[in-house]
N, C-alpha and C positions, 0 to 999 in steps of 0.2 A: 393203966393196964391195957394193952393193945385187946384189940377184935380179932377174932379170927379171921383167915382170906376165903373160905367157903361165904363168913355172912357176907360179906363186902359183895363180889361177885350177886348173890342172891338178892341184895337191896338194889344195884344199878340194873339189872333186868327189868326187876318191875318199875322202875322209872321210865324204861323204855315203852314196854308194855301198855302205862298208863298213857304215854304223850302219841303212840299209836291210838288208843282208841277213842281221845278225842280230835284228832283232824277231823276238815270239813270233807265230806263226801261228796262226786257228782251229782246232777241229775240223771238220774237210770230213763231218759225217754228219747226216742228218735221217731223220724218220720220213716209211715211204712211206704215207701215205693224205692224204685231202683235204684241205687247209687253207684257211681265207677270211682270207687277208694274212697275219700273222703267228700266227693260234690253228691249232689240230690242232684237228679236229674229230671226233669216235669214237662209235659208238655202243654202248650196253651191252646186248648181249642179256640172255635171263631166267634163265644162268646167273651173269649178275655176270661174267662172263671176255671181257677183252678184247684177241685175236693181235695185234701191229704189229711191224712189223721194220724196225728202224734201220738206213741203208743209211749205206756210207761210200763218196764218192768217188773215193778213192785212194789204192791201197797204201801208197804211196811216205810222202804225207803223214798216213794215218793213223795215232796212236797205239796200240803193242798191247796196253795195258790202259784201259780208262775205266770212270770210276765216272759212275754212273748216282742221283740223287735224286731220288723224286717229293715233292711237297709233299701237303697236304690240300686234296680237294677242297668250293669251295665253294659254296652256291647260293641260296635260298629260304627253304631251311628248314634250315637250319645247314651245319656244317662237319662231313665224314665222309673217316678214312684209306681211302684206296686202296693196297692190294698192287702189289709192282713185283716179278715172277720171271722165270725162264729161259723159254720158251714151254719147253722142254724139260725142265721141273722137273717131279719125281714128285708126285704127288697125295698131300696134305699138308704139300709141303713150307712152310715159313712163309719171307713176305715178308724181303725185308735192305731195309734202307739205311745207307750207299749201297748199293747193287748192282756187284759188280766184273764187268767181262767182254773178254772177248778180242774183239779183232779176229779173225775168222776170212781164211781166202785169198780167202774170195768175199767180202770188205767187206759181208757183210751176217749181221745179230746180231737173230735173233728174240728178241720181247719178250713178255710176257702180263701187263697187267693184270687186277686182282682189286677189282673194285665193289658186290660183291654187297651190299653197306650202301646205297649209293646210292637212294634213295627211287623210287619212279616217275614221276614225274613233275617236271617243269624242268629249267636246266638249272645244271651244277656244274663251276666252274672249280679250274684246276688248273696247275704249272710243274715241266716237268722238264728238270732238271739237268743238264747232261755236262762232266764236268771230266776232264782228264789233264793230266798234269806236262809240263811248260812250253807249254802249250796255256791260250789263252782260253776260258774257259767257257761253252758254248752253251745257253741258254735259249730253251725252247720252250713256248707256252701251249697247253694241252690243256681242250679244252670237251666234257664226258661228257653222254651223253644214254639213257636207257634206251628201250630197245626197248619198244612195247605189246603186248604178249602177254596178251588180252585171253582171258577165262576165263566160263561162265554160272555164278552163285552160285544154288544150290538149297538149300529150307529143308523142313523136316521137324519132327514133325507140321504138320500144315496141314490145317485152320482149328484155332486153341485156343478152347475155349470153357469159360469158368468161371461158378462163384458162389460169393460171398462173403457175408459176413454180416458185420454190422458191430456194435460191442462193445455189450452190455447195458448198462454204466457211459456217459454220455453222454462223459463227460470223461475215458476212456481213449481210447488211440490204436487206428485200425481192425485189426483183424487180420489181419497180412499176409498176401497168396496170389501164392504163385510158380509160375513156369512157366517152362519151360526148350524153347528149338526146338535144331537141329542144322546147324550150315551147312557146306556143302561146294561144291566146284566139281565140276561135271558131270562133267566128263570124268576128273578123280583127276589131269590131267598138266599143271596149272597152277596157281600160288601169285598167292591170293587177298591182298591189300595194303592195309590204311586202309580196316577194315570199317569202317561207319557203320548209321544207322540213323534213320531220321526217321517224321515222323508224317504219311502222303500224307492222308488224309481220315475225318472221322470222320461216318457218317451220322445216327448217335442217340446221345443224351448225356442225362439229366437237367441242372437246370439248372445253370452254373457249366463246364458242358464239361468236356473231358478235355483232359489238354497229358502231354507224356513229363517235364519236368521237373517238375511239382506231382505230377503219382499213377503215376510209375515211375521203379525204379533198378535199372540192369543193370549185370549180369558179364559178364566175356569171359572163357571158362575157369576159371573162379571166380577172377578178379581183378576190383577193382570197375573198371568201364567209367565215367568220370566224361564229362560232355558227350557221349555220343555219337552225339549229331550231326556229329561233328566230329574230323577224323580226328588224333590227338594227333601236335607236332610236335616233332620232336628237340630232344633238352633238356631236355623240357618234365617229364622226369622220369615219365611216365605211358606204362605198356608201350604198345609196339606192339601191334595188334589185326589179327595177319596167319592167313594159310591155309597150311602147306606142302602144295604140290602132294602129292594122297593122301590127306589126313587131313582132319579137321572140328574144327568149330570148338563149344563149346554157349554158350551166349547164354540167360543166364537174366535172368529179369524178375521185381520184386516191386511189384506194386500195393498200392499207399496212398494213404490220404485220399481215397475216393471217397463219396459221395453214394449215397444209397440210387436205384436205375432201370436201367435197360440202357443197356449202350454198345457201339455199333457202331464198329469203331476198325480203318483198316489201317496197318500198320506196313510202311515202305520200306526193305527191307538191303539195301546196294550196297557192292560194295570198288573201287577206284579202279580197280581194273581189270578190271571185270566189267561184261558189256553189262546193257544194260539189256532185263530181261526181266520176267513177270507171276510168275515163278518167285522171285522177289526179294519178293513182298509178302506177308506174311501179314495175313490176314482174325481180328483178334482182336473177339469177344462174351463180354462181362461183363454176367452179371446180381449187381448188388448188393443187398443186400435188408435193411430192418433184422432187429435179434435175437428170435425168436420169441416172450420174454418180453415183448416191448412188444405184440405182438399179440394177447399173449392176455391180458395187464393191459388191451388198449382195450376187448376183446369181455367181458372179467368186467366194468370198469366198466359197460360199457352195460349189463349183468344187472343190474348193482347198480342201476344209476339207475332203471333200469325199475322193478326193484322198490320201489323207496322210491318211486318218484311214483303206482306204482298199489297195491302195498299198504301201504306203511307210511303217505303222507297219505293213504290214502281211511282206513287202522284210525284213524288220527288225528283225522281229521274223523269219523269216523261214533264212538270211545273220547270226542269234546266231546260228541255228542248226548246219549249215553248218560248219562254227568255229567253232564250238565245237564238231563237224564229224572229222575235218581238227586236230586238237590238240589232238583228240584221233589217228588217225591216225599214227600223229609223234610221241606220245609216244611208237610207238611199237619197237623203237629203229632203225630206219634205219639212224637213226642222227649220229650214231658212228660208221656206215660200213663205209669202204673204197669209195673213188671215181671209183665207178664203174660203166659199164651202167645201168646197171639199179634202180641201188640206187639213181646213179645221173637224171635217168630220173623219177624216182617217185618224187625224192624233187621238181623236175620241174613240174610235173603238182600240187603237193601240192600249194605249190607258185602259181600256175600260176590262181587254184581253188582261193585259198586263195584272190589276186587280184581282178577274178570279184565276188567274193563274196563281196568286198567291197565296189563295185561300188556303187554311190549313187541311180540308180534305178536297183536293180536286176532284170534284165529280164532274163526269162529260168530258174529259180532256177529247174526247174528238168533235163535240159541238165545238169548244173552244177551237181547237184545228180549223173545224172546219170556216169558224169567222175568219181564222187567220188566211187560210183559203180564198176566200170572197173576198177578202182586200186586196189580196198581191195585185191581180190586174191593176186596180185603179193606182195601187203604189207604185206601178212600173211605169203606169203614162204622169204618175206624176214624179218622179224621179229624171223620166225623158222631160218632161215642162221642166222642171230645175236644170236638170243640164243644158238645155237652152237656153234658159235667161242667162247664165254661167255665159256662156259662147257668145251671147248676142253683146254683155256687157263686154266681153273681153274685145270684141271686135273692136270697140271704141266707133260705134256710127255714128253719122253726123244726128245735130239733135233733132230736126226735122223725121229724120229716117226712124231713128230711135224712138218716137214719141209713137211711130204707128205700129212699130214692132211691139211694143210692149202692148197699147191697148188689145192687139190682134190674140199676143199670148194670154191677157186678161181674159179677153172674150171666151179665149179655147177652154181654160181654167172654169170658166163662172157654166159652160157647157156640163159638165161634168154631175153637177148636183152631188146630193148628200148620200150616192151609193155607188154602187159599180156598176159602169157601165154596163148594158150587154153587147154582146159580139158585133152589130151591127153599129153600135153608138161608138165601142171603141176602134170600129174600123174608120171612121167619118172625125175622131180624133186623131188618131194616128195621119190621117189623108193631111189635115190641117197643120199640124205638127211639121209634116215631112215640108208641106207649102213653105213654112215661113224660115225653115231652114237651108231654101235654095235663095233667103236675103242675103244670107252668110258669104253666095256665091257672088264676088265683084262681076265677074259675068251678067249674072241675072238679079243683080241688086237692086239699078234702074227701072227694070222692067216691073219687077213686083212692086216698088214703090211706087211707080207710074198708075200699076193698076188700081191700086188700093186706094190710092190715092184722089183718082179719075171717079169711084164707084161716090167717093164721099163729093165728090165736086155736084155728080148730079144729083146728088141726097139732096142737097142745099139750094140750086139752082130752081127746084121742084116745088120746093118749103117756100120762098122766097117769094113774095107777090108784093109787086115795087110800087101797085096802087094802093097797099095799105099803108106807104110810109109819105106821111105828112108835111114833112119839112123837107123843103127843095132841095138845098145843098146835099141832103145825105141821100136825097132819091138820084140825083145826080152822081153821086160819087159811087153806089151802090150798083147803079146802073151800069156805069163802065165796070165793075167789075165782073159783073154777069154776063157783059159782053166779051171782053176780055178773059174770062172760064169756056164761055160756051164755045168760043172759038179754041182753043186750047182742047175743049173734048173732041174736038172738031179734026183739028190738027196735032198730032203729038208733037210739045216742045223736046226743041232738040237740047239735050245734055243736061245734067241733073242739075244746074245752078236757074236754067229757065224754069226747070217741074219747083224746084222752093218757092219761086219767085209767084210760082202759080197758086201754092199753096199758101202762101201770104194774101194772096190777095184773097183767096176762099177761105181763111182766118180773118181779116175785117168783113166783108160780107157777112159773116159769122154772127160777131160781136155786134155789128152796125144793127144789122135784122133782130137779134135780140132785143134792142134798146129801140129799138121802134115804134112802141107803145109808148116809151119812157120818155118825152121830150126833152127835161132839163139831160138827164144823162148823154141822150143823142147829141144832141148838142152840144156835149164836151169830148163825145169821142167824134167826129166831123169835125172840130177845132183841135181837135189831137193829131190828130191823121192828117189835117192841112197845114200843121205848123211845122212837122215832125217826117212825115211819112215813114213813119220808122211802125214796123208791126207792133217791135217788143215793148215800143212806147204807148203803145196801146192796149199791149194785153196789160201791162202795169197800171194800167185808166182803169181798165176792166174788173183785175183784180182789189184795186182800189175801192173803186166803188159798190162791189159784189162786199167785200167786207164793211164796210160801212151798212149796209143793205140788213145785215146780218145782224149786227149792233141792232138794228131798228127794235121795237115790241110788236110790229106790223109785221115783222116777217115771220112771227110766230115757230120758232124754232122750239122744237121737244123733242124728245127720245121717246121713241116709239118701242116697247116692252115687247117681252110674249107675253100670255094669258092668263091673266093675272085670277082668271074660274078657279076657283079649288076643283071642279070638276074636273073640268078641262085643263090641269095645271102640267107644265113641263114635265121633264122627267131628268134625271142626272142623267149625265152625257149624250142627252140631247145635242143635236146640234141649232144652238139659238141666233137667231137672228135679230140682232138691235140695229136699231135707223136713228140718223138724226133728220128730221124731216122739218119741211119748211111751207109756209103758207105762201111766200112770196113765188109767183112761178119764174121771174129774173134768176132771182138764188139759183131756185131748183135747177136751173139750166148751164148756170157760171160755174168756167171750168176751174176757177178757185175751189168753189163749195165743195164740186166734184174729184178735184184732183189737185188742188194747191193748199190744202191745209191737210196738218197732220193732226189725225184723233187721238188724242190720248185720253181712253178708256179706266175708267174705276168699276170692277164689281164685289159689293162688300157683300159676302155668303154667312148668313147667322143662325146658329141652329145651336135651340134649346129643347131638349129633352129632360123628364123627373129624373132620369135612372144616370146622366151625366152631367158633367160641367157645363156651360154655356163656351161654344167654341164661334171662333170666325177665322175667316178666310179671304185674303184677298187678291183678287188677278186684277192685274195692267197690260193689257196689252194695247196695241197702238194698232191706228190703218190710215191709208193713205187716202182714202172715201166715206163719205159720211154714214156709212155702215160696216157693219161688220157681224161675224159670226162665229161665236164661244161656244162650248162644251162647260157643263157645272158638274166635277164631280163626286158630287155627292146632293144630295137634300137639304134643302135648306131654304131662307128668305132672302130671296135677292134684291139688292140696290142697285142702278146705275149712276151712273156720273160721265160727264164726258168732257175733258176742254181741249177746243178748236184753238190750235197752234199756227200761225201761220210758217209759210217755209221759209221768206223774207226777215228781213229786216231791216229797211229803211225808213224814209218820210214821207208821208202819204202823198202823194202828185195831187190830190186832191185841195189841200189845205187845211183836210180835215184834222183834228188828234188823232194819230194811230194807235189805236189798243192794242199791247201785246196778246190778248188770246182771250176767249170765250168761254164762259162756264155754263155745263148746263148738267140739272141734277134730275133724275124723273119721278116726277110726281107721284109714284106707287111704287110697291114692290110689287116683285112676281114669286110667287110659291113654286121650288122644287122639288119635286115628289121622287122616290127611290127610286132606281130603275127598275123598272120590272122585267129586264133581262135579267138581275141579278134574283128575283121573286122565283121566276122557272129554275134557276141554278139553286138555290137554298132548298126549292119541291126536291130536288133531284137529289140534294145531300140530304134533306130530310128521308128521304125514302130509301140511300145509302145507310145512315145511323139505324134506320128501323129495322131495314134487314140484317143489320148486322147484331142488332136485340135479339131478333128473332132467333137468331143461328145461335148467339152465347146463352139465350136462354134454355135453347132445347139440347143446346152442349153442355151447359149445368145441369139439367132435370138427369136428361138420360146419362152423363157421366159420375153423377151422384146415386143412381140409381142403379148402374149396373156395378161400379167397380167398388164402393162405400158402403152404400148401405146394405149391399148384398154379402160383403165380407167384414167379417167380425176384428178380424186382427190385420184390418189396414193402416198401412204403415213403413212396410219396407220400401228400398228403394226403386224396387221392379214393379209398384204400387204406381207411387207418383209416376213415372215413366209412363205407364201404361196411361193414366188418366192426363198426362201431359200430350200425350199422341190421337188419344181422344180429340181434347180440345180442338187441337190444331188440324186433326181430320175435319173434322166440322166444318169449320171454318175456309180449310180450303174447299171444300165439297163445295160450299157458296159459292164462294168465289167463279171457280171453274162453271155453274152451271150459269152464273150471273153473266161471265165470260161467253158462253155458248149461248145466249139468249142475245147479248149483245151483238154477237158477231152474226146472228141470224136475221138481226132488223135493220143494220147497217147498211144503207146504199152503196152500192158499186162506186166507186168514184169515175169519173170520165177521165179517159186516157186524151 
């Protein structure tokens, strides 16, 4: 039996009915503040704490426990938890979630959020939760916004002003200089946030400017402050750079890689929430300056160069003249005279010129001059004496003639001594000079031989006393020839074979009267002379026998030294005088001794000093006379040595052995001492170096003083320049008045 369609309809209703009114219901509760549609909008003041109170609209349907979940809120600059408590929670207590809480009888449930993470600025979304058991879960979007509580940032010291010095090593890094300010908020009752720090303007920079990331790197509380420019953003791993209300912040800076100049530089601090005020900028001045050893290397160079171009090339150009004064000098031939004094003392000051002419600071080059000065005379009359012996050799004169020409120029020579003449002395040379070069004239040849020759007949004639000779024969043959002279001065022979002829016989007379004491010798030259009558076989008797004489231990032959005092000791370039000397007075008189042997000279020079090697020195020179006279130069212990060479070389006429030559060594040394010409030259360079201390000293003090240390950022290149012109002002300033001092004490020279 079917149902009616009214019940049917009536039964599916209330099924409807019923499964209506068991669904779950919302929660009836929201928060009371402003929303824009569906977000909750809050703001966060500058404790981070935010009151809201969840209202529920009705007992009946409200649940009496719900849990409460906030999420994280999000925004800008990351994601940050927010606290979810009782508004009525004690301070301290920590955040839950969920959060459980009662429905209270007035359906309303204070809330306190907790943001104080939330950054300043933007804004940070956020969802909070309400669940209760058999309740649909209400979701609500919350948009947090922090309050501006806006603070004035004040800095301390203010202005900084430094200098730095940059490293002596080019290619070390500068040396760093740190400074540290204080920052605080004015008031102490606000928290300063997202300090920063920029670069407002810089008035003065050398070139290359200043920037905060090339030449500075800050701290914030001694943590490095990296970028900041820039306020670091969550996450980002790099601390926050904040203020808490009350306390300060230090903010240290270390400059690097700057440029030697001044910099005028303001630096802007601001924190995100600080107005902007003048109290925010500090005024930073840098003087960087290079390292004082370059300033004073630029100021000694300039000493230095000063003085190498005004003294060391003017010693240098004026040390050529003088060489080349010195080598004209020796061209005038005094290199080929004999050792004689005064040849040998001219090479000596040549040399001795020559030396401090090469000193490396010539000081005095006009004393020097002026030696050179004081020689020429005597280098001129001895240059006239060498061109004459030149002339006289080239004539080729008989040997007779010749033998009196030279002694005559000997004579003129040994006149001279060890200085320069004066005017009257080389007038009285010159006179003599002029004489012996009218032998030259075949005209007046005769005549001057004649005379010279006449003077030495009566020397002899005089000397000669015919009662002191012993033996008959030779007082006989001696006799005629004194008659035979004296008649001869009497009468001048005619033609120059008669005047030889005259002067042979006043050559045995000679030789005879010499040996007049000597009986055995007499009577071998009277047995020479009667068998022979030959002269030349007679001076070979003479010579003969003189060397034999010489051989003896009687005839006491030694070399006579200089002075061997320490006191009284030589001096380098000295001119010294060594003798061979003899006891026998035959020797001393035989014209062997005197002129038929040649000396061959040894002086061994030895000088030991701590501070060098042991050195020696050797000179040979040779003379055609049993003396001579050397120059030493330098200090030292000197030896001689001598051996007598004859000029022969045959069989002795006597029967004797002939010995080739004679040695003799001297029994001491002589000590020579420095010269003490060179002692006044060293005063003179010493007192050269001291003034020139004295000038680089007082050109360092006062060029360190006025352009360095006076300026902060020394450095540029109109720096150096200026204290380079320093220097070298200085320096010449010396110079010039040392010059004007000099030129004020210097004698006139004679025209």
């Amino acid at each position: 039996m079917s149902r009616p369609m009214g019940t049917k309809a009536l039964w599916c209703g209330g099924l409807i009915l019923a499964a209506v009114a068991f669904a779950a219901e919302p929660i009836p509760c929201s928060l009371d503040v402003a929303s824009e549609g569906t977000d909750v909008l809050l703001s966060v003041p500058s404790d981070g704490n935010v009151d809201v109170n969840l209202v529920c609209s009705s007992a009946k349907t409200t649940p009496g426990t719900l849990e409460l979940v906030l999420s994280a809120f999000t925004g800008d600059e990351g994601s940050f938890a927010v606290g979810l408590l009782p508004a009525q929670a004690e301070a301290g207590t920590k955040p839950q979630q969920p959060l459980r809480v009662t429905a209270p009888r007035t359906m309303l449930i204070p809330l306190r959020l907790t943001a104080s993470s939330l950054p300043l600025t933007g804004k940070y979304t956020g969802r909070l939760t309400m669940v209760a058991e058999g309740r649909d879960p209400v979701i609500r979007k919350i948009v947090l916004t922090r309050e501006a509580q806006r603070g004035t940032l004040v800095i301390s010291p203010q202005p900084v002003n430094l200098t730095v010095a940059r490293p002596f090593l080019f290619w070390k890094p500068m040396q760093e200089t740190t400074f540290s300010v204080a920052l605080r908020e004015k008031s102490g009752k606000v928290r300063l946030e997202g300090i920063t720090a920029r670069l407002e303007s810089v008035a003065k920079a050398p070139e290359g400017g200043f920037g905060l990331e090339r030449n500075a790197s800050f701290t914030f509380n001694g943590a490095a402050a990296e970028r900041i420019e820039e306020t670091p953003e969550a996450g980002s791993g790099r601390p926050a750079r904040d203020i808490p209300a009350g306390s300060q912040a230090v903010v240290a800076a270390t400059l690097k890689n700057l440029k030697a100049g001044e910099y005028d530089a303001v630096l802007h601090f601001q924190a995100a929430n600080s107005n902007d005020d003048d109290a925010q900028k500090l005024t930073l001045t840098v003087q960087a300056r290079d390292p004082w050893g370059w300033a004073l290397m630029v100021l000694a160079l300039a000493l230095v160069i000063s003085f190498a171009t005004t003294k060391l090339l003017d010693s240098h150009r004026r040390r050529a003249v003088l060489l080349m004064r010195i080598r004209e000098l020796r061209a005038k031939g005094i290199e080929s005279e004999p050792h004689s004094v005064p040849v040998v003392w001219a090479r000596s000051v040549l040399r001795q010129t020559e030396k401090l002419s090469r000193r490396f600071l010539l000081t005095s080059p006009d004393r020097i001059d002026a030696r050179i000065e004081n020689l020429e005379p005597a280098l001129d009359l001895l240059s006239r004496i060498s061109g004459l012996r030149s002339k006289l050799k080239e004539a080729r004169l008989d040997p007779w003639i010749n033998r009196r020409t030279a002694a005559k120029l000997d004579h003129i020579v040994g006149s001279m001594g060890a200085f320069t003449p004066n005017e009257a002395k080389r007038a009285e040379i010159g006179k003599g000079l002029d004489e012996l070069e009218e032998w030259l004239v075949p005209s007046k040849r005769e005549e001057c031989y004649w005379e010279d020759l006449s003077k030495a007949i009566d020397a002899q004639l005089r000397d000669t006393d015919l009662d002191a000779v012993q033996d008959a024969d030779a007082k006989t043959i001696m006799q005629g020839f004194a008659n035979s002279l004296d008649l001869a001065l009497k009468t001048t022979p005619a033609g120059l074979k008669a005047k030889f002829e005259a002067e042979k016989q006043y050559a045995a007379l000679k030789i005879l009267w010499e040996r007049h004491a000597e009986s055995h010798e007499l009577e071998l030259a009277v047995l020479r002379w009667n068998e022979t009558g030959d002269i030349h076989k007679l001076f070979d008797l003479a010579d003969d026998q003189t060397w034999e004489r010489m051989h003896r231990a009687e005839a006491g032959l030694e070399i006579d030294m200089p002075s061997t005092d320490p006191a009284n000791a030589a001096e380098a370039f000295d001119v010294l005088h060594f003798e061979v000397k003899t006891a026998d007075p035959l020797v001393q008189k035989a014209y062997l001794f005197q002129h038929g042997v040649e000396y061959h000279w040894r002086f061994e020079l030895s000088r030991r000093r701590w501070w060098e090697w042991p050195t020696w020195l050797v000179l040979e020179p040779r003379s055609a006379e049993p003396r001579i006279v050397q120059y030493v130069p330098r200090s030292a212990k000197l030896k001689a040595s001598v051996r007598a060479v004859p000029a022969w070389r045959r069989e002795s006429t006597t029967g004797a052995e002939a010995k080739a030559e004679l040695a003799l060594t001297a029994d001491r040394e002589s000590l020579i001492r420095s010269s003490s010409d060179f002692a006044g030259y060293k005063k003179f360079q010493t007192a050269e170096i001291i003034s020139w201390l004295l000038a680089a000293g007082l050109a360092l003090t006062t060029g360190m003083a006025t352009f360095y240390f006076k300026s902060g950022a020394f450095g540029s290149v109109q720096d150096y320049l200026t204290m380079f012109a320093w220097g070298t002002s200085i320096d010449q300033a010396k110079t010039i008045f040392q010059s004007a001092q000099d030129a004020s004490k210097a004698p006139e020279k004679k025209s």
